[in-house]
FITIVO-946560 format. One record per atom (N, C-alpha, C): x, y, z. Coordinates in steps of 0.02 Angstrom, whole numbers, plus 50000, padded with zeros to 5 digits. Layout:
<pts>
XYZ
...
</pts>
This chain:
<pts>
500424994150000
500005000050000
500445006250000
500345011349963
500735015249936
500445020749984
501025025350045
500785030550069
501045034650027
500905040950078
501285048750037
501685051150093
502095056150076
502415059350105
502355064250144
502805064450196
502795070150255
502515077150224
501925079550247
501845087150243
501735092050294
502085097750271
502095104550326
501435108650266
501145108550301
500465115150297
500295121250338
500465127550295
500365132550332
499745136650367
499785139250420
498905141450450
499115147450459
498795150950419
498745160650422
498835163150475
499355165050497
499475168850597
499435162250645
499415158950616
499475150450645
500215147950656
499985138650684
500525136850654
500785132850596
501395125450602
501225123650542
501095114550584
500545115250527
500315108450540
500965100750498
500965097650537
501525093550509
501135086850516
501145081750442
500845076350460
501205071150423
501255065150440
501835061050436
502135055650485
502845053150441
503045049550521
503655055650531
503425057850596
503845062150619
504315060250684
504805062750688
505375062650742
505635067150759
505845068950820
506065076550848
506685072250869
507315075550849
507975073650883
508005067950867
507915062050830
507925056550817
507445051150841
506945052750881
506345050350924
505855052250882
505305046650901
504545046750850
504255050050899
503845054450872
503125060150889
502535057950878
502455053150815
501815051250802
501815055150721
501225055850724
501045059250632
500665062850615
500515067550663
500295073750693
500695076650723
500965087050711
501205087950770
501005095750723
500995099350777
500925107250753
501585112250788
501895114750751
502455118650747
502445125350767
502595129950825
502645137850828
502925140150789
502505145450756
502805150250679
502875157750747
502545157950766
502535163450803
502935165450840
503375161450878
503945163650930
503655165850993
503275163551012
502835168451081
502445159951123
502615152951105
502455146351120
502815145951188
502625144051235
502845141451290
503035134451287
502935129051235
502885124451245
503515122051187
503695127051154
504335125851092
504815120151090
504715116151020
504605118250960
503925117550957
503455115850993
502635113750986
502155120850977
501665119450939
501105128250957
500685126051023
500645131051083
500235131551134
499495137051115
499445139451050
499165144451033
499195149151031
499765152551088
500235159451096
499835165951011
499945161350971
499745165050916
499095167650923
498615165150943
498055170150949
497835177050990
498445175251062
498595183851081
499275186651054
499565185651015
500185186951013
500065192950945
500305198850929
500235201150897
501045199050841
500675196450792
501055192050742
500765192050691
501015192950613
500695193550554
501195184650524
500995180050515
501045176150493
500745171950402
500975172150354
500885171850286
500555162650286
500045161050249
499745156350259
499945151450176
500545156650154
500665155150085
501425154150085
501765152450083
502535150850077
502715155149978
503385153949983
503625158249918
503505152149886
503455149349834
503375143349767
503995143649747
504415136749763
504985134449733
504935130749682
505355128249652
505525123849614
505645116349663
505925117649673
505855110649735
506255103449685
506525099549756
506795093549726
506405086249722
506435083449676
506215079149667
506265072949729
505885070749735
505805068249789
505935058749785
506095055949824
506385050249816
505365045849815
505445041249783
504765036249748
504425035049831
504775031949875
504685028249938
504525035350007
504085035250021
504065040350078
504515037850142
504735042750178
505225043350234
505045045750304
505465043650346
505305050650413
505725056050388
505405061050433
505595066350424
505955069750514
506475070850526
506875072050585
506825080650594
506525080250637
506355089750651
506895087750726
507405094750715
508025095650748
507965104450747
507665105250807
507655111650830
508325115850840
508705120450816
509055123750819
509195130050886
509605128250926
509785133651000
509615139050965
509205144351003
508995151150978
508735152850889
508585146450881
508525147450804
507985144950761
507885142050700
507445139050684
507465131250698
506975128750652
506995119850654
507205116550593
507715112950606
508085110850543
507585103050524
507315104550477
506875097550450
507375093950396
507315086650407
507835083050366
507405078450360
507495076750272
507015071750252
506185073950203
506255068450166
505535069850108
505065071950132
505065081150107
504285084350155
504085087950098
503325090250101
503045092750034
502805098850071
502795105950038
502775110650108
502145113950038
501495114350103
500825116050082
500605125750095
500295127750073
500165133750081
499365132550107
499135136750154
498485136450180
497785132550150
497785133350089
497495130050053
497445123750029
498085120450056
498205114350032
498795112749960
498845116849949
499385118049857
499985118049878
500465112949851
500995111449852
501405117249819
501775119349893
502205126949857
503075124149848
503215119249895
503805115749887
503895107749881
504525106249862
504675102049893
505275099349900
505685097549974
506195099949989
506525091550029
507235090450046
507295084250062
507655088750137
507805093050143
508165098850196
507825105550204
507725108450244
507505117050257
507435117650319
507715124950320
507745127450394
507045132450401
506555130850448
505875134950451
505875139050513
505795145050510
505725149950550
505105148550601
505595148450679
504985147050710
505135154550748
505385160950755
505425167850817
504955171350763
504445170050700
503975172050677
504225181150649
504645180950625
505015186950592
505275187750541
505525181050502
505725180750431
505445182550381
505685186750335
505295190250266
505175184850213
505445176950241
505655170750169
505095165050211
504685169050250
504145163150286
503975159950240
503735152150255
503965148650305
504755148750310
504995147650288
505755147750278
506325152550328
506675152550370
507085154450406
507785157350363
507725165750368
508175172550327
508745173150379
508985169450435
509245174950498
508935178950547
508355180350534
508065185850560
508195185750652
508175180650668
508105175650733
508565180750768
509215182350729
509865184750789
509745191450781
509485194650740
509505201150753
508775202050801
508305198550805
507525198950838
508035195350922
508335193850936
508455190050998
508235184351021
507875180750976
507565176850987
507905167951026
507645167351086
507705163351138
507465156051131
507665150451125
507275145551133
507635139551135
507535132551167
508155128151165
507915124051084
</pts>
């Protein structure tokens, strides 16, 4: 039986919904997990909802790559949170825009979780000049 592959889906001032076989640090999560875009989560890398008081403009559309071809066999995907930084995702992920429409697709990307990057979803640096805190 033929699955599909890991996807990150974006939620407008939200977060990102991630579904799949997922792993944080090399450990399984399950195949569900929702991601802080916002930087304001108590519960990081996870969303606590922070985003609904948090005054945060969040894009529910990612930029449209070209993207790499993706290997036939679906994979896990290893989300490796970065000290003060974003989350380094490793592994076959198809990255969705609010709507559901495949805007990437990527086998590596670093995703902005201190909710300040101009390359949302995608992680610019922005993190060190915003101060942004998080293990």
């Amino acid at each position: 039986m033929a699955t599909e592959h890991a996807t990150a889906r974006l939620h407008k001032d939200g977060p990102l919904e991630l579904r799949g076989d997922l792993h944080l640090a090399g450990s399984a999560v399950g195949a569900e997990a929702w991601l802080c875009r916002c930087g304001h989560s108590k519960t990081k890398p996870w969303c606590d909802e922070s985003h609904n008081t948090a005054a945060c403009s969040l894009t529910g559309d990612g930029p449209h790559r070209d993207g790499v071809a993706l290997p036939d066999a679906p994979a896990a995907i290893d989300l490796a949170p970065q000290p003060n930084g974003p989350v380094k995702v490793t592994g076959p992920l198809v990255m969705l825009n609010e709507a559901g429409e495949v805007t990437d697709r990527t086998m590596q990307v670093f995703l902005c979780r201190c909710g300040k990057s101009a390359k949302q979803p995608y992680c610019d640096g922005t993190h060190r000049r915003a101060g942004f805190i998080a293990p």
